[in-house]
SELUM-339352 format. One record per residue: residue number from 0; x, y, z of N, C-alpha, C in turn; residue in one letter. Coordinates in steps of 0.2 Angstrom, whole numbers. Atoms other than C-alpha are relative to their C-alpha. Layout:
<recs>
REC  nr  n.xx  n.yy  n.zz ca.xx ca.yy ca.zz  c.xx  c.yy  c.zz rest
REC NUM     X     Y     Z     X     Y     Z     X     Y     Z    A
...
</recs>
This chain:
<recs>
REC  nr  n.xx  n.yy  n.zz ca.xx ca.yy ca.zz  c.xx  c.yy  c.zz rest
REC   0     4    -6     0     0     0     0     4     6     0    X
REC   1    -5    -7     2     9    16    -5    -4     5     4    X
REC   2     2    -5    -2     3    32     5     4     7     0    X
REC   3    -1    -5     6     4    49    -2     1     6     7    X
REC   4    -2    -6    -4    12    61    14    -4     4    -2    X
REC   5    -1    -5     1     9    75     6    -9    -1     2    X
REC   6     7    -1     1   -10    71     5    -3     1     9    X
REC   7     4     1    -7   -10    67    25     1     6     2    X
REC   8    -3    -8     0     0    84    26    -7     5     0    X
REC   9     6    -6     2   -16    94    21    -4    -2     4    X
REC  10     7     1    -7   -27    84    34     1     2     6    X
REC  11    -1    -3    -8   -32    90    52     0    -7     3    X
REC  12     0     7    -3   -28    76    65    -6     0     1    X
REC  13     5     4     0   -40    63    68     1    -5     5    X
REC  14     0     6    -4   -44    48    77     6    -5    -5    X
REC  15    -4     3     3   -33    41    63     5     3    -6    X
REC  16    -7    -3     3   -20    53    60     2     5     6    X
REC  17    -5    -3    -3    -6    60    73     4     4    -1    X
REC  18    -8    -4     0     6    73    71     3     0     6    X
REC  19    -3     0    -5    19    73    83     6     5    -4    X
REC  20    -4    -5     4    32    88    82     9    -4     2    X
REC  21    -4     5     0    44    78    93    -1    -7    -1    X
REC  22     2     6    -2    46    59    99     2    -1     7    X
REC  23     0     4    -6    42    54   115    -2    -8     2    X
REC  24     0     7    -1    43    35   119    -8    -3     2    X
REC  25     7     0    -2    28    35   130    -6     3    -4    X
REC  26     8    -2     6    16    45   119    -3    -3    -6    X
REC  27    -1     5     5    22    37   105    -5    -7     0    X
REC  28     0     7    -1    17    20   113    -9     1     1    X
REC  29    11    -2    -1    -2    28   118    -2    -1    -7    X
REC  30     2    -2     4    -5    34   102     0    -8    -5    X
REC  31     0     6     5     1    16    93    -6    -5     2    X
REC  32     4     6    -2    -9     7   106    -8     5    -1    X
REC  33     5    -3     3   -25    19   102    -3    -2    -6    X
REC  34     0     2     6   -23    16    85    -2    -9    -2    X
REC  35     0     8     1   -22    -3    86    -8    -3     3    X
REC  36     7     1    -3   -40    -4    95    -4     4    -2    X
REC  37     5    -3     2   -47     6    85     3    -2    -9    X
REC  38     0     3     4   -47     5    65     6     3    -1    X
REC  39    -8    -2     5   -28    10    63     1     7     0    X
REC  40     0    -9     1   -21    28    58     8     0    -2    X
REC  41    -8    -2     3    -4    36    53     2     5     8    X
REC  42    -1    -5    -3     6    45    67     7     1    -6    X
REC  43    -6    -2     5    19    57    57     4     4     4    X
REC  44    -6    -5    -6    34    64    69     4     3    -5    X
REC  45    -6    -4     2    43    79    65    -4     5    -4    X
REC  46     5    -4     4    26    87    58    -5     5     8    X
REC  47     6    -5    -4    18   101    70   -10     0    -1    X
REC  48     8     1     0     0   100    75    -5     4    -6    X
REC  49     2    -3     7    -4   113    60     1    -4    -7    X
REC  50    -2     3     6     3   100    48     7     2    -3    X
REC  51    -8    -2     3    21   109    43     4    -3     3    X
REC  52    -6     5    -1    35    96    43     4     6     3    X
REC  53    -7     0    -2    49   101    55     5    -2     1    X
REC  54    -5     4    -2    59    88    53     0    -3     8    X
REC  55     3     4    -6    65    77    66     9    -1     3    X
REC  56    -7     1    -5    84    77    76     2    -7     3    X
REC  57    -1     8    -3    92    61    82    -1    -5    -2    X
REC  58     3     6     3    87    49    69     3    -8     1    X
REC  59    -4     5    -2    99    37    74    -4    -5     4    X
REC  60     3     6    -3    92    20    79    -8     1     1    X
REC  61     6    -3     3    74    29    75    -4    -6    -1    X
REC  62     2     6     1    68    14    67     0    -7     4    X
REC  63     2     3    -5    71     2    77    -3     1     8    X
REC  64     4    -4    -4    64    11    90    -4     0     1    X
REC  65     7    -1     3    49    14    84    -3    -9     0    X
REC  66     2     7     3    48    -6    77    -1    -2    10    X
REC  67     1     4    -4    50   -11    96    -5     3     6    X
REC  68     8    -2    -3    37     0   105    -6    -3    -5    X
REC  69     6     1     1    23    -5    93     1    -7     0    X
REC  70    -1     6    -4    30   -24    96    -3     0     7    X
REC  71     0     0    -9    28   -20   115    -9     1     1    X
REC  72     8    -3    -2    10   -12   113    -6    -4    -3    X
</recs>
């Protein structure tokens, strides 16, 4: 399934969209486990609550980060 940022970009959060401007571990992990009981969603870090990407600091080990909270939740 391919999805088109740009298009989530122009949306206002929802129950099945999150921006996040930074990452925090614990919010992070609410919001995956929100998503999972209910019908899924996108969270996009590094995007301010108006939708304007600001990037994202400390990418390093980011991904597996990530992969091992939504494992845990």
């Amino acid at each position: 399934m391919e999805i088109d940022i740009q298009l989530l970009l122009h949306k206002e959060e929802s129950d099945e969209l999150e921006y996040k401007e930074g990452f925090d571990k614990d919010d992070f992990a609410q919001t995956v486990a929100a998503f999972s009981t209910h019908k899924g969603g996108f969270v996009l870090i590094g995007v301010r609550n108006d939708g304007v990407p600001v990037g994202f600091l400390k990418p390093e080990k980011f991904d597996e980060t990530i992969q091992n909270i939504a494992k845990s939740v």
